[in-house]
Structures are given as C-alpha cells and as structure tokens.
C-alpha positions in Angstrom: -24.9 2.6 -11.7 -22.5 5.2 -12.2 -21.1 5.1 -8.8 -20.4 1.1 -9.3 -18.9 1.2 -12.4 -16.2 3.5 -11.5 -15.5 1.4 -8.4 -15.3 -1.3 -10.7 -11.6 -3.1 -10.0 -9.8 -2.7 -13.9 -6.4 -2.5 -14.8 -4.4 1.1 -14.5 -6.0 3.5 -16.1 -4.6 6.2 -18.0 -6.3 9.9 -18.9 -4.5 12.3 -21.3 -5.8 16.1 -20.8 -3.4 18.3 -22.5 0.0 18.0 -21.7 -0.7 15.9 -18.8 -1.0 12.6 -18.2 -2.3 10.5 -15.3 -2.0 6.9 -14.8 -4.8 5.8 -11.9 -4.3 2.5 -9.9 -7.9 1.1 -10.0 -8.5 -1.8 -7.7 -10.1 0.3 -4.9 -11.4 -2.5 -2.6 -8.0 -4.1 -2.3 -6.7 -0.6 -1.7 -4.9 -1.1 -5.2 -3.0 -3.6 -5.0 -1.0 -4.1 -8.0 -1.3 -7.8 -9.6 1.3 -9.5 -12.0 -1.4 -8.8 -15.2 -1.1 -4.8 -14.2 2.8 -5.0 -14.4 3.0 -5.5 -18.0 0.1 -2.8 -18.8 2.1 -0.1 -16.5 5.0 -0.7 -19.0 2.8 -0.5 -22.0 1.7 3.0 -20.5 4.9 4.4 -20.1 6.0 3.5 -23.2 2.7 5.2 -25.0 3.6 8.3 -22.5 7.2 8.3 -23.5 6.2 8.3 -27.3 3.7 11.2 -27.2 6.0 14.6 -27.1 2.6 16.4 -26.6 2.7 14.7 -22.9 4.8 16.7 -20.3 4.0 15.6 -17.7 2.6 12.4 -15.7 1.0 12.0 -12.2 0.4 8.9 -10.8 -2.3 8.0 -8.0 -4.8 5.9 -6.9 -8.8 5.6 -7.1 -10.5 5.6 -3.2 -8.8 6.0 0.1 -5.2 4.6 -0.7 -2.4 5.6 -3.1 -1.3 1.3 -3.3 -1.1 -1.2 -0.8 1.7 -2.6 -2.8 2.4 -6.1 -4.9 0.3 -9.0 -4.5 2.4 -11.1 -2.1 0.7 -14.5 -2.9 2.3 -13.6 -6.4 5.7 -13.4 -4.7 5.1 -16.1 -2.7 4.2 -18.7 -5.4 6.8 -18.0 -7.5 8.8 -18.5 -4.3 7.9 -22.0 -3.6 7.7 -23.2 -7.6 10.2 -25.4 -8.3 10.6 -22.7 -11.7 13.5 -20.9 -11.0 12.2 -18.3 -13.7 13.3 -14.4 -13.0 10.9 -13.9 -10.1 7.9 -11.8 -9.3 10.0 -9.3 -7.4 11.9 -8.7 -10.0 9.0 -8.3 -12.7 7.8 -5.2 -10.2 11.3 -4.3 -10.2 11.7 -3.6 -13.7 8.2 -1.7 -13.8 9.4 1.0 -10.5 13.0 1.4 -12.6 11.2 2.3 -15.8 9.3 4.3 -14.2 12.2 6.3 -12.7 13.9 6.5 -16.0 10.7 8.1 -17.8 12.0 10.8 -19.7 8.6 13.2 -18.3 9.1 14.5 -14.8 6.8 12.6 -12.2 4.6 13.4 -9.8 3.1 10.8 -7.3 -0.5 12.2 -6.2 -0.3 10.1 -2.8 -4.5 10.1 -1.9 -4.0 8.2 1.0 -1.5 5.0 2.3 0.9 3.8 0.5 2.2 0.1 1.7 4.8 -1.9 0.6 6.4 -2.3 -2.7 4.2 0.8 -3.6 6.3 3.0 -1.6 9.3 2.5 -3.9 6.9 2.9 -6.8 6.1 6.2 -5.4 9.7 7.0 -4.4 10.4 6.2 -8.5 8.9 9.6 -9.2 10.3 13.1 -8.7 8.0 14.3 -6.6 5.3 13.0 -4.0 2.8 15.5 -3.0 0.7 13.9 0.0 -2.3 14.4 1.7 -1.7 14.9 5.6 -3.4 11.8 6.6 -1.4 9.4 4.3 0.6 6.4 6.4 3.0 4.7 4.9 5.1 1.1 5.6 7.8 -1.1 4.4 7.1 -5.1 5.4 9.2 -6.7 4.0 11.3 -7.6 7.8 8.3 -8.8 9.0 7.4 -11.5 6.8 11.3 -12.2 5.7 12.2 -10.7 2.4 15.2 -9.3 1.6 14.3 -6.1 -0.5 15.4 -5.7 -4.0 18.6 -3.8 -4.4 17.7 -1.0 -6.5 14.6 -0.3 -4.0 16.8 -0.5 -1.3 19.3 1.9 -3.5 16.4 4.2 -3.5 16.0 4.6 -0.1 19.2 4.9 0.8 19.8 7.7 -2.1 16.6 9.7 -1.2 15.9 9.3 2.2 19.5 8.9 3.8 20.9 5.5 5.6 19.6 6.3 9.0 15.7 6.6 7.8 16.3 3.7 5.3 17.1 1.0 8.1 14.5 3.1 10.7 11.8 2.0 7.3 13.2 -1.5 6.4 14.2 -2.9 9.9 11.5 -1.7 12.5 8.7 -2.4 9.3 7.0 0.6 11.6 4.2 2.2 10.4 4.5 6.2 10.0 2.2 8.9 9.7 2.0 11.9 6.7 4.0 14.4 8.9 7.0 11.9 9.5 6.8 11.0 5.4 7.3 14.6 5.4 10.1 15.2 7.9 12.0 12.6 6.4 11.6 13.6 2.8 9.3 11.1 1.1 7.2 13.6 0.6 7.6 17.2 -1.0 4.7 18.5 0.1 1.7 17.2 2.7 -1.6 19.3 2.1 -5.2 18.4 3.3 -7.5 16.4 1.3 -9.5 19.0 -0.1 -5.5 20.8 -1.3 -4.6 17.9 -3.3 -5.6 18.4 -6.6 -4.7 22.4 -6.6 -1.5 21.5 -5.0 -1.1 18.7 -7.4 -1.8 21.5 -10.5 0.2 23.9 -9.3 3.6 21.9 -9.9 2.0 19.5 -12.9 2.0 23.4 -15.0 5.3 24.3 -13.8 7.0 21.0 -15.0 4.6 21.4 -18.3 5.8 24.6 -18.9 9.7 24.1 -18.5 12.0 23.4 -21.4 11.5 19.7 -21.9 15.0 18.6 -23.7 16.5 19.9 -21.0 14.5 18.8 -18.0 14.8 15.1 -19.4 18.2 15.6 -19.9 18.5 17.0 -16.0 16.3 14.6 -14.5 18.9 11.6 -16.2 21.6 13.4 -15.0 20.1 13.6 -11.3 18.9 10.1 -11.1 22.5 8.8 -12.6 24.2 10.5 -9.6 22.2 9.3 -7.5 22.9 5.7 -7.9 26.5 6.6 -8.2 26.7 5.7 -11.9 27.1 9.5 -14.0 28.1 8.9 -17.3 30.0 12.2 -18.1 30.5 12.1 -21.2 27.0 12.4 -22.2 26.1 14.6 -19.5 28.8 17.1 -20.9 27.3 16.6 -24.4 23.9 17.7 -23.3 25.0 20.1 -21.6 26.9 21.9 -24.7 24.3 20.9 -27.2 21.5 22.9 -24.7 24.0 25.7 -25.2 23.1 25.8 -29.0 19.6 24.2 -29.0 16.3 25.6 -30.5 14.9 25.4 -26.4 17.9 27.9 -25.4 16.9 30.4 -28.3 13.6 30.5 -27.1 14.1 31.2 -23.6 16.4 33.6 -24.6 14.2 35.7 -27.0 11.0 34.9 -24.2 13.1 36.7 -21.8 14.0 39.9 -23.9 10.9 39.8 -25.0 8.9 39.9 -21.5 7.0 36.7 -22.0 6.5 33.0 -21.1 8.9 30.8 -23.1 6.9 28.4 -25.2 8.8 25.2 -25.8 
C-alpha cells in the first residue's frame, strides 16, 4: 500500500519545491537512525543543494515520531575493536555534521519529535531548530564511555554555553522540549499541529533575504564562533556587498516601496 511504502526504511530523501529544499531522515522504525551507507549520500545531497542557486533554503527532519536517534553505534563500535586503525566511524559522521554547518544556504532543523545522540549535534549544525513541544532530547556518550568528538563538543560549548554543555555531556540526562528551549537548542517550541506553519514562516524569510550576503554572514558567524574569523575576507565581503548587484536592488526595492527580489 501507500501507507507501507512511505514507511518503507530508504536512504535520506531529498524534495526540492521552489526555493526550498528538504532533506528527510527515512528509517522510521529505528527512529532514524543514521547508518554508515546514509553518511556518504547526506554529502552527495548537500553538495547537489550547494550547486543549485535556485535553492535558498534547506530544512532538515525526519519521517514518524522522531527527528534522529542518532549514529548506529554497532558502527562505532566495530570500527572500535578492528584491528584497522582506518579514520574511524566517528569521524565519518563528523565530517557529514561540519559540512552541514558550512552549507552556504541557511538551515533549518524541523525537530518532529526526539532527537538522541550524535543527531543532536547534527541538529545543532543548522541555524535554526524549530521544535515541537513534546520533543526530548539526549547526549550518551558518558554513559557508554565515549569521549565526544571535538568539534561536537565545540558546538556545544559555542551555542549552548559551558555550564549546559557539561549539564548535556556528563549527567547524559534526558531533557524535555521546554528545557531544549530554555537552554537555546531550540529557537522556537510550537505544538505538533504548528510545525509546518511555523517551519514556513522562517523557510520564506531566509528565501527571501539577499543570498550573497546571508552566506557571507552565516561564514562569518560560524567562524567566530569557533574562534577562527578570518578577517581579511570577512572585510572583503563586507566592501564588495557595499558595491554588489544585491545592494542595488535593496536599495532601489526600498525607494521603490517593494519587496527586494534577489
């Protein structure tokens, strides 16, 4: 049927409608998990969303009743114990969460329910989170003995502050959508039936904003975040905005009492 075939587990799954993208985790009865095959195909996406300059925009969620219970930890814990010291599994998802936090498109995370694990810093990787109030998330790793990736950690730290970083890594506690909200992990926490308007609502603001410029922003953000600005190039795009086609346009839209179109 129908019904079964979209429940059917697949690889992400990506749907372009206008200027927006959406990439949808799709293995529903393991509350999408992510498995080593969907790492490569995530990259794949991003790079097809990063080459399209119709796409503005990308939101990220899940199929069912969770956002992403994280990365398979078998995965992790083969690669572990294999006497192959190759670059491990950890660091495969790594790559995939950093790329994701360099796309050029603002992000948003539609969180449609829990979000476990490594998943949270997938979700932390985009600009924005918008939740639905009965989302939970939780951050393992002290329980079964990893030590986090840096840059995830980094993350934490830079977005959420040092205090909720070790409250997230070291008690491993569970917390509830209103906390994820209190703390900052998520922008905004809106029931179920909100999601998708709430969701819209910021998806047509970011597709309607000067692109160049937004890209240029968000890299400038994310660099001070992790303490690494390059200045130079900031201060280059900065002046060249000053004399770019998107600054003429917002410009003439404004004497001209309409919508910029960029």
């Amino acid at each position: 049927s129908m019904r079964e075939a979209a429940e059917a587990a697949s690889a992400p799954v990506l749907e372009i409608n206008g200027a927006r993208a959406t990439i949808r985790l799709n293995r529903p009865q393991h509350r999408n998990r992510l498995q080593s095959e969907d790492l490569g195909d995530l990259l794949k996406l991003f790079d097809r969303i990063e080459a399209d300059p119709a796409i503005r925009v990308l939101v990220l969620t899940g199929t069912g009743g969770a956002f992403s219970s994280g990365y398979d930890l078998n995965s992790v814990a083969d690669r572990a114990t294999s006497a192959n010291e190759q670059p491990s599994a950890g660091s495969a998802f790594e790559v995939v969460v950093n790329r994701l936090e360099d796309l050029g498109v603002p992000t948003i995370c539609r969180l449609n329910g829990g979000v476990y694990g490594g998943s949270t810093d997938l979700a932390l990787a985009c600009d924005f989170r918008i939740g639905v109030d009965t989302a939970e998330m939780f951050m393992p790793a002290a329980r079964f003995g990893l030590h986090y990736y840096k840059s995830g950690i980094e993350r934490y730290v830079s977005r959420l502050g040092v205090d909720n970083a070790k409250m997230l890594f070291l008690t491993a506690q569970k917390i509830t959508a209103p906390e994820m909200l209190r703390i900052g992990y998520l922008t905004a926490m809106v029931p179920a039936e909100a999601l998708d308007e709430e969701v819209d609502k910021l998806a047509t603001i970011l597709s309607g904003n000067a692109p160049l410029a937004m890209r240029g922003m968000k890299r400038t953000i994310n660099e001070f975040a992790r303490g690494k600005l390059d200045e130079e190039a900031a201060n280059l795009r900065h002046r060249e905005s000053m004399r770019g086609d998107e600054i003429r346009e917002g410009v003439k839209a404004l004497a001209e009492k309409r919508p910029p179109k960029f």
